[in-house]
N, C-alpha and C positions, 0 to 999 in steps of 0.2 A: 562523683558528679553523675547525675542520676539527666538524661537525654530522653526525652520526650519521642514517641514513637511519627516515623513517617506517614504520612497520611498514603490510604494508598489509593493510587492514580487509575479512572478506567481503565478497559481492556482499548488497545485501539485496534480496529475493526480492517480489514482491507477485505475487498470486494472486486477481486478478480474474474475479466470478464475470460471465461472458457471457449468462446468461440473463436476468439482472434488467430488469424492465423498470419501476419504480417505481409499480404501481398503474396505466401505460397501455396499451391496447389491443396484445393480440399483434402482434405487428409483423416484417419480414424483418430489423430492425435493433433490435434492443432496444439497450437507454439501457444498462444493462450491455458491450455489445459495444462500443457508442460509448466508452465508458468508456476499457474496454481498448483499445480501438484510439489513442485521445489517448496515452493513459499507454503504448505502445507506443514511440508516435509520438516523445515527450518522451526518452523513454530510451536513440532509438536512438543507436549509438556510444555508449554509456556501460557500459563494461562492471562499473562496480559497479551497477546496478541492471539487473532481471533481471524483465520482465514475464511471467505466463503466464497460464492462461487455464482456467478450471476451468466446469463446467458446471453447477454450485449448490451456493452456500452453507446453504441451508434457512434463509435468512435474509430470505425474502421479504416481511415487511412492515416492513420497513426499508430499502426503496429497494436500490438501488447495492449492494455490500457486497463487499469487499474482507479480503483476509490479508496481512498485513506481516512478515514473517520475517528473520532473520538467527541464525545459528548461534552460540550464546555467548547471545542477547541475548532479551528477553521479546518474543513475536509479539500480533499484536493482531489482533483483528476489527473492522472499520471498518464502517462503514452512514451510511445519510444520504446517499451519496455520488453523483455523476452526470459526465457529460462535462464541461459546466461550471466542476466544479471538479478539473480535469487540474490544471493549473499551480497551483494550493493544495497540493494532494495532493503535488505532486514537490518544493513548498517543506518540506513536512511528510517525505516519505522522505529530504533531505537531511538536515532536524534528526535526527529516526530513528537513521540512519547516525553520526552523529556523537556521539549519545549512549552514554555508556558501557553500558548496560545494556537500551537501546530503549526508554528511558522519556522519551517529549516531552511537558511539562506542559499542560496549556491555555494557559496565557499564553504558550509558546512555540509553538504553532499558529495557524495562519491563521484567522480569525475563522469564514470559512465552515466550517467544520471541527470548530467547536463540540462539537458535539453528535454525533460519529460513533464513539467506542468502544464496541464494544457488549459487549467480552471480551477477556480478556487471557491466553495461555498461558506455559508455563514452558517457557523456552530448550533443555532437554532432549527436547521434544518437535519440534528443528528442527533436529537433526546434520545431515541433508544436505540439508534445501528442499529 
C-alpha cells in the first residue's frame, strides 16, 4: 500500500520580546532575553520553528510576553511567561503547529501556561512572519 506524502506545514514563528524583564531590576540580562535565548536554544535544528527576537511588545506588566505566528493560522500574544517555562512553551508551539487553525484549548496546554493569552490576531495579518 503505497501512502501519499504529508503535506508540509509552515515554519511557526515566535517573536520573543528581549526586553522584558518581569517587574525586576534593569538588568544586562533581562528574564525576556533569557527567555528567548532557552526558546532559541530548544529550537535549534528544527527548522519548523523559527525564534526571533523583537525589542517590545508594549506588554510590560504582564511579564515575559511573546507572539506566536503561522501563516494560514490565528497568532496569539502570550504573557505570564519567563525562561522557566522554555520547555512548556515548545510543548505548547508543538500543540500550535499541529492545530488546524492555531487554536490550543486550555486543557491542551501545559498547566504553567495557564493564564498567558492575552490576544489573539486573525491569520491575514501573518502572510510572511
Amino acid at each position: 500500500m503505497t501512502t501519499s506524502p504529508q503535506p508540509h506545514l509552515p515554519a511557526v514563528h515566535l517573536h520573543v520580546c528581549v526586553t522584558c524583564r518581569r517587574g525586576l531590576p534593569a538588568s544586562d540580562n533581562p528574564q525576556g532575553r533569557q527567555l528567548h535565548d532557552a526558546m532559541h536554544a530548544l529550537a535549534e535544528g528544527n527548522p519548523d520553528i523559527v525564534v526571533h527576537e523583537v525589542a517590545c511588545l508594549a506588554a510590560c506588566n504582564d511579564g515575559c510576553t511573546a507572539v506566536i505566528a503561522t501563516p494560514g493560522k490565528w497568532g496569539w500574544l502570550l504573557a505570564n511567561l519567563g525562561p522557566e517555562k522554555a520547555d512548556d512553551l515548545l510543548t505548547y508551539i508543538e500543540a500550535y503547529a499541529a492545530s488546524a487553525k492555531g487554536t490550543v484549548m486550555p486543557s491542551r496546554r501545559p498547566a504553567s501556561l495557564s493564564d498567558m493569552v492575552r490576544g489573539r490576531f486573525p491569520a491575514s495579518l501573518f502572510s510572511g512572519v
